[in-house]
C-alpha positions as a printed NumPy array, in Angstrom:
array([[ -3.883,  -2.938, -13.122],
       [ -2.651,  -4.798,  -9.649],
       [ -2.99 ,  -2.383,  -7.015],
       [ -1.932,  -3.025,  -3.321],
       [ -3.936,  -0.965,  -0.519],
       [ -2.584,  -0.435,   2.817],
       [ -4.643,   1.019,   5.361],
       [ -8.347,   1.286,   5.637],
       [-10.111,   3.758,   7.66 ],
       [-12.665,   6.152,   6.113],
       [-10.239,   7.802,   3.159],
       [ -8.474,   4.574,   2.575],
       [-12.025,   2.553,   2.055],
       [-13.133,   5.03 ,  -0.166],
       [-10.184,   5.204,  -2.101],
       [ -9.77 ,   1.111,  -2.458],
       [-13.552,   1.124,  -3.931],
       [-13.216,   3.446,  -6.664],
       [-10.331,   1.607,  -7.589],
       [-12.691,  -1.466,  -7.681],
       [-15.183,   0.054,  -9.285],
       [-12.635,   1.163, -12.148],
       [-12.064,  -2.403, -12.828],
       [ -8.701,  -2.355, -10.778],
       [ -7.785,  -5.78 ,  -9.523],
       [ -7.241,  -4.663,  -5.681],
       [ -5.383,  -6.537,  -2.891],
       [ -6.396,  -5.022,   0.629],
       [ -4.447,  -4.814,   3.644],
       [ -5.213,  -3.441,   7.18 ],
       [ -4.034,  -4.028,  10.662],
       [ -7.844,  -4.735,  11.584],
       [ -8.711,  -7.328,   9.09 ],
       [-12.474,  -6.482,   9.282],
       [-12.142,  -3.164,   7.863],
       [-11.651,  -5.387,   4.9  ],
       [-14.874,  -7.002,   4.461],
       [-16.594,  -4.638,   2.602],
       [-14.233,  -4.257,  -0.176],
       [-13.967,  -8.223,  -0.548],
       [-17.495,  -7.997,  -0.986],
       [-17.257,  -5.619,  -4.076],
       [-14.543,  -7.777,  -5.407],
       [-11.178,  -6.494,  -3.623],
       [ -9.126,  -9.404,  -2.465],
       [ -8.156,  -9.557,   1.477],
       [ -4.54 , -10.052,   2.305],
       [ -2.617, -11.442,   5.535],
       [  0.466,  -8.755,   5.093],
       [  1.893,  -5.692,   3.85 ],
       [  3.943,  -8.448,   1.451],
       [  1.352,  -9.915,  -0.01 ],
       [ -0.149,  -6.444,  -0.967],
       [  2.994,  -5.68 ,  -2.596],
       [  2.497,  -8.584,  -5.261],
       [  1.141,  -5.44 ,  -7.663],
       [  1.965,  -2.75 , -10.458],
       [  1.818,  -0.283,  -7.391],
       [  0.914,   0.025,  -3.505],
       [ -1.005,   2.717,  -2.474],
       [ -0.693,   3.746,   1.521],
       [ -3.189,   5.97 ,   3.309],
       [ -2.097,   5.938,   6.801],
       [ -2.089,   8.307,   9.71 ],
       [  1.391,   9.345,   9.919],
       [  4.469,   9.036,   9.771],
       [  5.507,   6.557,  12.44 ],
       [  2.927,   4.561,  10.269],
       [  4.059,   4.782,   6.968],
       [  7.887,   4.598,   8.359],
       [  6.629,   1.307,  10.007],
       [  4.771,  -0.467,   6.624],
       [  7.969,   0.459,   4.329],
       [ 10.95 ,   0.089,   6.442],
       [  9.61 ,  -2.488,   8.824],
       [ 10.627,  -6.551,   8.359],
       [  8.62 ,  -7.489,   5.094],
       [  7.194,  -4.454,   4.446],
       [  7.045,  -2.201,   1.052],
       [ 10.953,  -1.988,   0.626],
       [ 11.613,  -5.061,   1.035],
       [  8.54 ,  -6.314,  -1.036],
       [  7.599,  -4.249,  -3.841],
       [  9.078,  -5.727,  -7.205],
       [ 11.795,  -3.706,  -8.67 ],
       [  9.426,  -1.145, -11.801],
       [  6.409,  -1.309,  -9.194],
       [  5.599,   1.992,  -7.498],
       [  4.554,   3.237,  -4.12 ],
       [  2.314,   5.983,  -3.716],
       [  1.519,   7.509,  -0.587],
       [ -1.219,   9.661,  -0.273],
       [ -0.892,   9.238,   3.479],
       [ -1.09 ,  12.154,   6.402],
       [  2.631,  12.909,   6.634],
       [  5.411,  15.773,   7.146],
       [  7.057,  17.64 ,   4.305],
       [ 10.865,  16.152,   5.383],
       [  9.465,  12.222,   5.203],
       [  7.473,  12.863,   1.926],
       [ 11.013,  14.061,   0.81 ],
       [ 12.526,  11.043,   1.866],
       [ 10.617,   8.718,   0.615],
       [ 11.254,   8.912,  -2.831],
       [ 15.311,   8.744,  -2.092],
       [ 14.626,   5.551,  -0.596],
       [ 14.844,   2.554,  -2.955],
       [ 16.034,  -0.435,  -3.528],
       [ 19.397,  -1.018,  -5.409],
       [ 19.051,  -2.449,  -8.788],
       [ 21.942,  -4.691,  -9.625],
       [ 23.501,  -4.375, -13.322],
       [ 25.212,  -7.52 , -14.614]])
């Protein structure tokens, strides 16, 4: 599976190299582009946005909060404007009950012809 990773501190690593180590084909994204490094190393692929990471089955976030998270999916390229329609977003990110509500209500329109 493609799998986009967005952020990178201690969880986030973690996370992004047992996904590697599954045999996941990983795209990694963080704000400091040397928290990257180790996971290109073991095969993860580094990426220069959050739009490039959303080229994938599914985007995982692990962020601090949510100013963060609201900031990589609602900012200018970020995951809603990014993420193929069918791909999925999981955030397993440190945020409040009322966005982790929200999130899920937020999606882009599909068009029917």
């Amino acid at each position: 599976m493609k799998i986009g990773f967005i952020g990178l501190g201690h969880m986030g690593a973690g996370m992004a190299a047992s996904l590697l180590k599954a045999g996941h084909e990983v795209s990694v994204y963080n704000r400091t582009r040397t928290k990257a490094d180790k996971l290109v190393a073991q095969g993860g692929k580094a990426v220069a946005s959050v739009s490039d990471a959303c080229r994938s089955d599914a985007v995982i976030t692990m962020l601090a909060n949510d100013d963060a998270v609201e900031s990589i999916v609602f900012g200018e390229d970020g995951i809603l404007d990014s993420l193929p329609v069918g791909a999925t977003h999981i955030s397993s990110s440190t945020i409040s009950v009322a966005l982790s509500d929200w999130l899920p209500l937020m999606q882009k329109p599909v068009s029917v012809s």
